[in-house]
C-alpha positions in Angstrom: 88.1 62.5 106.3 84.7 64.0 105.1 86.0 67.6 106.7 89.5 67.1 105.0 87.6 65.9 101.7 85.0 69.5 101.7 88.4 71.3 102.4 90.1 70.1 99.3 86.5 70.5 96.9 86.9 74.1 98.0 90.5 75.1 97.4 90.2 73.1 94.0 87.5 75.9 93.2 89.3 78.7 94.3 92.5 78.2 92.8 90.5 77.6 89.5 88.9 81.5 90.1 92.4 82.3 91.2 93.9 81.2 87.6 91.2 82.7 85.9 91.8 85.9 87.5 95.5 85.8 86.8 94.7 84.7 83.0 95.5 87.4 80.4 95.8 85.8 76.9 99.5 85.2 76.7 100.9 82.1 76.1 103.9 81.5 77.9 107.0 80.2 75.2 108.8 78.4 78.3 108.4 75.3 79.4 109.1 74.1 83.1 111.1 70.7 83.9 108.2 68.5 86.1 107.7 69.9 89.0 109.1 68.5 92.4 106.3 67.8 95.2 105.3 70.0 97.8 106.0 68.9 101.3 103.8 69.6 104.6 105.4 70.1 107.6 103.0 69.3 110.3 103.6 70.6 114.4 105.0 67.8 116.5 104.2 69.4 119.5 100.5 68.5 121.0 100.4 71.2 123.2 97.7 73.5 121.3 99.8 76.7 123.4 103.3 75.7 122.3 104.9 78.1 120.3 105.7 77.4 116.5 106.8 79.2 113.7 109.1 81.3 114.7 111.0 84.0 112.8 112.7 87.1 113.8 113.4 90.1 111.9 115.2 93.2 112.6 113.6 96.4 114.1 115.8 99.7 114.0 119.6 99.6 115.3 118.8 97.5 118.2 116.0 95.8 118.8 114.4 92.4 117.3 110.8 91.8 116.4 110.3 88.1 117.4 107.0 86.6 116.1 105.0 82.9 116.5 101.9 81.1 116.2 99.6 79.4 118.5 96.7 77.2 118.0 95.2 79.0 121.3 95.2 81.7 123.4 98.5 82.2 124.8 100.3 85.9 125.7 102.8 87.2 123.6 105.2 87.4 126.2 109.4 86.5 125.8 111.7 86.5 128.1 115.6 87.0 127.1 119.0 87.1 128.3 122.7 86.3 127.4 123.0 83.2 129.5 121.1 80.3 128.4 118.3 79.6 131.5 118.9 83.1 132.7 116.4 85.4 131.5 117.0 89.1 132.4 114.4 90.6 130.6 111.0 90.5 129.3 109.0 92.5 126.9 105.2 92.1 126.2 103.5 92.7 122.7 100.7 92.1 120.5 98.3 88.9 119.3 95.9 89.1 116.0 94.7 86.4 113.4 93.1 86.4 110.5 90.2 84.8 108.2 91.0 83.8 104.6 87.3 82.4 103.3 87.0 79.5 105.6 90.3 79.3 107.2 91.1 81.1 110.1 94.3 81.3 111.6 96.1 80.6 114.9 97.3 83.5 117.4 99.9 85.5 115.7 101.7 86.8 118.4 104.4 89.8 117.9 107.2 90.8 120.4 109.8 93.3 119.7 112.3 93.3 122.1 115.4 94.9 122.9 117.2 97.6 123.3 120.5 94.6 122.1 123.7 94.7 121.9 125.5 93.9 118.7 127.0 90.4 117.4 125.6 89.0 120.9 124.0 85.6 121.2 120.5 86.3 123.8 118.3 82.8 124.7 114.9 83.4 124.9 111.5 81.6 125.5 108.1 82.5 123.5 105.1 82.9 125.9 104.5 82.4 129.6 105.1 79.1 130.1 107.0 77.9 127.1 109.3 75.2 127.9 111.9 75.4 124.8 114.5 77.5 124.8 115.6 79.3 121.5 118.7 81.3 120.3 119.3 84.1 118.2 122.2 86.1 117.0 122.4 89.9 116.6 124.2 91.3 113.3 127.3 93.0 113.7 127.2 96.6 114.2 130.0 97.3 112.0 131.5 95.8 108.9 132.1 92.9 108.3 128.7 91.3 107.3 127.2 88.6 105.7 124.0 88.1 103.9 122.4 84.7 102.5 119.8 85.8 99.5 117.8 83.4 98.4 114.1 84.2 96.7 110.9 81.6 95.1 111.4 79.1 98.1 108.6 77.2 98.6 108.9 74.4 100.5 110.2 71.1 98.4 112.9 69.1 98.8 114.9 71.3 96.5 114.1 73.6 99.5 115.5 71.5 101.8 118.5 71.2 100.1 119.3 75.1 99.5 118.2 75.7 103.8 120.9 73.3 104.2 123.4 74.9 101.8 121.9 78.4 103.5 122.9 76.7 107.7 126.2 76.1 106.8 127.1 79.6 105.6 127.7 81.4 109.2 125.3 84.2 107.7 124.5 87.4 110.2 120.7 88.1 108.3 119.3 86.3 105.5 117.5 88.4 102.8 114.3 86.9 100.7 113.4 88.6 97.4 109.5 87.4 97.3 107.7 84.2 96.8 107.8 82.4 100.3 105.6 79.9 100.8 104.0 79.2 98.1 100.9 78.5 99.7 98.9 79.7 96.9 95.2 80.0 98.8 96.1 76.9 100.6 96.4 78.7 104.0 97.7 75.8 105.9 100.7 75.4 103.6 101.1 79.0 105.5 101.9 77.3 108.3 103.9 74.0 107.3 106.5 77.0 105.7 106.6 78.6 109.2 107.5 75.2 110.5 110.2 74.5 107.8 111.9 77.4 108.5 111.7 77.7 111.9 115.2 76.6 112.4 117.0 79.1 110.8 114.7 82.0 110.9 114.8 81.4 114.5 117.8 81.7 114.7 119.2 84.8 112.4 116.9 88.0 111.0 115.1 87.0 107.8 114.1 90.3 106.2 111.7 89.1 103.4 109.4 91.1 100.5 106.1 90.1 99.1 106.2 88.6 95.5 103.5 87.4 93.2 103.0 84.3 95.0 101.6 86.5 98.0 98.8 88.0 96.6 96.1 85.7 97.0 93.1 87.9 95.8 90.0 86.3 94.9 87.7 88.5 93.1 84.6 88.6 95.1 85.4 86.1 97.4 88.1 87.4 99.0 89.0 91.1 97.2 92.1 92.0 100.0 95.4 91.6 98.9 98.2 90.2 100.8 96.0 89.0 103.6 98.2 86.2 105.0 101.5 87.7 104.1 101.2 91.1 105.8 99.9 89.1 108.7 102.7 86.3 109.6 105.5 88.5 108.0 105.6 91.7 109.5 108.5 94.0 108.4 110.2 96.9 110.2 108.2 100.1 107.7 107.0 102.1 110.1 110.6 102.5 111.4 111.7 104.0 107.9 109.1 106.2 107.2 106.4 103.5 105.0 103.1 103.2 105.4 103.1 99.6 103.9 104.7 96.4 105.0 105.2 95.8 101.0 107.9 98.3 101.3 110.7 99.4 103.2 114.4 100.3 104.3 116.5 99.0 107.3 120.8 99.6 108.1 122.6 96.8 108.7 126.0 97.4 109.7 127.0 99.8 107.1 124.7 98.6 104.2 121.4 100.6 103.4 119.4 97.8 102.5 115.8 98.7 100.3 113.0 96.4 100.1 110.5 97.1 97.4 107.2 96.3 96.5 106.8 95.0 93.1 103.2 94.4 92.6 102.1 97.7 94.1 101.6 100.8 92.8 104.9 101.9 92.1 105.0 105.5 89.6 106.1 108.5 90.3 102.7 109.6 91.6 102.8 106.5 94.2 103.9 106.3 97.1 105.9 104.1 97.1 108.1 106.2 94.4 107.5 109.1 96.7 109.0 107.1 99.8 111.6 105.9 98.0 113.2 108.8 96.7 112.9 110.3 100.1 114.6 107.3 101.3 117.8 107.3 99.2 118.1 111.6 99.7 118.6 110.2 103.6 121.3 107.9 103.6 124.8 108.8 104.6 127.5 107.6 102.6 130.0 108.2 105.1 128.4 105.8 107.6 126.6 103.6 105.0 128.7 103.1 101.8 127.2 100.5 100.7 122.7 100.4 99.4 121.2 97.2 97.7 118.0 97.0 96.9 115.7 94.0 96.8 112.5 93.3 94.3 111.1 90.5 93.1 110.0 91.0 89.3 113.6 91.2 87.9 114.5 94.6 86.1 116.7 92.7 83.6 116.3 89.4 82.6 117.7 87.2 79.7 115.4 84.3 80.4 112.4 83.4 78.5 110.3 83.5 81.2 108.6 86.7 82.5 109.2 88.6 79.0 107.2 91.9 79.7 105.8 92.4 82.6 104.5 95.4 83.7 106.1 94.9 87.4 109.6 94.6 85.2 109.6 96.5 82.6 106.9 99.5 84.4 108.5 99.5 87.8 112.3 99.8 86.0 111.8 102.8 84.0 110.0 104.2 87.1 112.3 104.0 89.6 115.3 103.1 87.3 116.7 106.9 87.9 115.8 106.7 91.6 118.2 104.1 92.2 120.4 105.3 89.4 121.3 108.4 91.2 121.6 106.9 94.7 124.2 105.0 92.8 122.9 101.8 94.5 125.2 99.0 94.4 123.7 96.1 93.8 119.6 95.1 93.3 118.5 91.8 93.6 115.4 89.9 93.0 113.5 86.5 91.9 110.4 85.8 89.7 112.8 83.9 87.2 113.6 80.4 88.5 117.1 80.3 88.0 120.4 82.2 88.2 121.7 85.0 86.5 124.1 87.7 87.1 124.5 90.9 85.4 127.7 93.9 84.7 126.6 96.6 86.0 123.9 98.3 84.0 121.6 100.9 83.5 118.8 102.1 80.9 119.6 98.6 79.1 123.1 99.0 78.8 126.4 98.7 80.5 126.9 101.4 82.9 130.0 101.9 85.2 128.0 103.7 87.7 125.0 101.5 87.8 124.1 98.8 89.9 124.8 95.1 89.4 121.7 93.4 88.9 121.3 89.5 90.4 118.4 87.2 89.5 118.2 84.6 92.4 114.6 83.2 92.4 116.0 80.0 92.7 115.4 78.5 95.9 113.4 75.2 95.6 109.8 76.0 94.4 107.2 73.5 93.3 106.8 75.3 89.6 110.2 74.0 89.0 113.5 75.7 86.9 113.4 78.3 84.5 115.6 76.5 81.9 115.5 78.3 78.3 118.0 81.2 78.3 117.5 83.7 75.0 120.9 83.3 72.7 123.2 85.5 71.6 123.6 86.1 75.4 124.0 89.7 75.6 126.8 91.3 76.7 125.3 92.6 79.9 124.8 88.9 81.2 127.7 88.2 82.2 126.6 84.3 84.0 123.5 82.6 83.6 122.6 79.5 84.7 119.0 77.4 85.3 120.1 75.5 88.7 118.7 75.7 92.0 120.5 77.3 94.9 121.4 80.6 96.9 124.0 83.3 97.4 125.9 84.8 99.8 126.9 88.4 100.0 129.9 88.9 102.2 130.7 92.8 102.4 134.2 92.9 103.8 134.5 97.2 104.6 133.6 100.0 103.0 135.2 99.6 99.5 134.5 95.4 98.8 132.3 93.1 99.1 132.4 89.5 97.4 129.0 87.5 95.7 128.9 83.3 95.6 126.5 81.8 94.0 125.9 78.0 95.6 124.4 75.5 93.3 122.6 72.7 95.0 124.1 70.3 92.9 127.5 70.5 94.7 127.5 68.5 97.4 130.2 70.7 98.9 129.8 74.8 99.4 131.8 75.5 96.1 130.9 78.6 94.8 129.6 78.0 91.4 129.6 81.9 90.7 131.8 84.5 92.3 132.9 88.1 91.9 134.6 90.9 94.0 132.7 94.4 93.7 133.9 97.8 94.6 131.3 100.0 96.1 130.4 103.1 93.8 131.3 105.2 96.6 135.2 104.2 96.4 135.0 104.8 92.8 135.5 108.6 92.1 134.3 108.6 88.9 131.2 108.1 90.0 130.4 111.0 92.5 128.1 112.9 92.0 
């Protein structure tokens, strides 16, 4: 009790340096329903070597990154095959941890394996001697596909409810627009979200991006950012060309799919900008019709909250032309907790050749909703709606796809928001 007792005292004081540090004289002119409590998912496995928190996430065409934690030493070992018990292959990779003031965490073991074959159920078994068998499912390699976006999860009974909205979909890869756990400095929340989610993101790709919620800088203390992020959530950047896990680009059937960095540096003299627009000039649009791109400080945003930030307003008319000119069908992203769906849009205004935009940071977090909207509605917001939930992108072939927005609420998976888009490659009035 006395150890758990020193360990509160101290994350008390660092998340009052961490608000200082994020303090910047505004006063924010929303205010937040009361937020819901934060749960902790504890390991029920007393085995200090038994795998836990496990998550894949897509590497290149064929191959799956498949990553866990230990409390000990254990060898980041997996064994797979298409037969449950029958393990055919094996593939070896790496093991790090990390320290985050007085926290240190458990082996973070890595594992890509593969060459796989497409929409292909393989069982598998983390480390040498584990004794659980797990399952995963490869995307298709051709259209049809379906996504589940969801983005500010956290890990509350909200988020319970939208992960068991999310299970029922029959998704191929789920998509996460920032703000995971939530952990906020608290390093073992890290972990409880790794437990919660294990289910799923066991199960099915997650491909996720950093929001604000990740940073956990502390000026002097701890000066790196994105410490425990970039260590439990690697992403495939390398394999696109990056040279940062905050950013990057992967094909999923025949969707280009973008990940972007909001809170770094992100101007035309960055590179990010630089990767990005070298990016885009590579896809093919004969084998990839279809690009959306994912960041987490919403580019528009008819909410009261997050009026003006710099990583909305700066990184939009940065990159706005970028993605503009790539014709990029749809961008999603989070910050705002709540829903809203845009026409497509560009420089401010309606735009038949620009993207639809999608606010979905609405997946359960402790903070609570985002519920003052501004009025008039502009005409560019075309639903709007302060609920918590998740979406689903479906893209049937090369020239539709169809959007549902679930609200929690519904006890049944009604889709509370829907809408058929045509890619902009179908549409010759906007080649270029």
């Amino acid at each position: 009790m006395a150890a758990q007792g020193f360990r509160h005292l101290v994350l008390a004081i660092l998340v009052l340096a961490f608000e200082a540090s994020l303090f910047t004289g505004v006063v924010s002119i929303y205010v937040r329903p009361p937020p819901r409590q934060t749960l902790f998912f504890h390991h029920k496995d007393q085995d200090s070597a038994s795998p836990q928190q496990v998550h894949i996430s897509l590497v290149g065409q064929d191959k799956m990154r498949i990553s866990w934690i230990t409390e000990n030493s254990s060898p980041a070992t997996v064994k797979y095959g298409t037969s449950p018990g029958v393990y055919d292959n094996s593939a070896d990779g790496t093991t790090s941890s990390y320290h985050y003031v007085l926290y240190k965490s458990g082996e973070i073991h890595d594992v890509v394996v593969g060459p796989l074959k497409p929409n292909t159920v393989y069982y598998y078994r983390c480390g040498r001697d584990s004794a659980q068998e797990r399952s995963f499912k490869t995307p298709p390699a051709q259209l049809p596909i379906k996504f589940a976006i969801v983005g500010d999860l956290g890990q509350t009974g909200w988020t319970n409810s939208t992960l068991q909205h999310v299970a029922k979909s029959n998704y191929d890869m789920l998509l996460l627009p920032g703000d995971l756990s939530y952990a906020d400095l608290d390093q073992p929340l890290w972990d409880s979200f790794g437990r919660m989610v294990e289910p799923l993101a066991s199960q099915r790709p997650w491909m996720v991006t950093q929001g604000n919620h990740e940073i956990e800088k502390l000026p002097i203390i701890h000066s790196t950012k994105f410490t425990s992020y970039n260590a439990r959530w690697r992403m495939p950047f390398e394999e696109s060309g990056s040279n940062s896990n905050l950013y990057y680009s992967f094909d999923a059937a025949g969707v280009h799919v973008v990940m972007l960095g909001s809170y770094t540096d992100f101007d035309q003299n960055s590179d990010q900008y630089k990767w990005l627009e070298a990016d885009l000039n590579k896809v093919d649009r004969g084998k990839t019709p279809w690009i959306v791109v994912l960041i987490h400080a919403p580019w528009y945003n008819t909410n009261t909250a997050h009026q003006g930030e710099v990583e909305s307003e700066g990184m939009r008319k940065a990159m706005e032309g970028l993605i503009h000119r790539a014709r990029v069908d749809v961008v999603f992203a989070g910050h705002v907790h709540a829903y809203e769906r845009f026409t497509r849009v560009s420089n401010g205004k309606f735009d038949n050749c620009g993207p639809v935009h999608i606010t979905i940071g609405d997946g359960g977090n402790r903070e609570g909703l985002a519920s003052r909207f501004m009025n008039p509605q502009p005409a560019i917001s075309v639903f709007r709606e302060a609920s918590f939930g998740h979406g689903q992108l479906e893209v049937v072939n090369a020239t539709h796809a169809q959007w549902t927005w679930h609200r929690n609420d519904d006890d049944k998976p009604i889709a509370s928001d829907s809408i058929w888009l045509r890619s902009l490659t179908s549409d010759t009035s906007c080649k270029l």
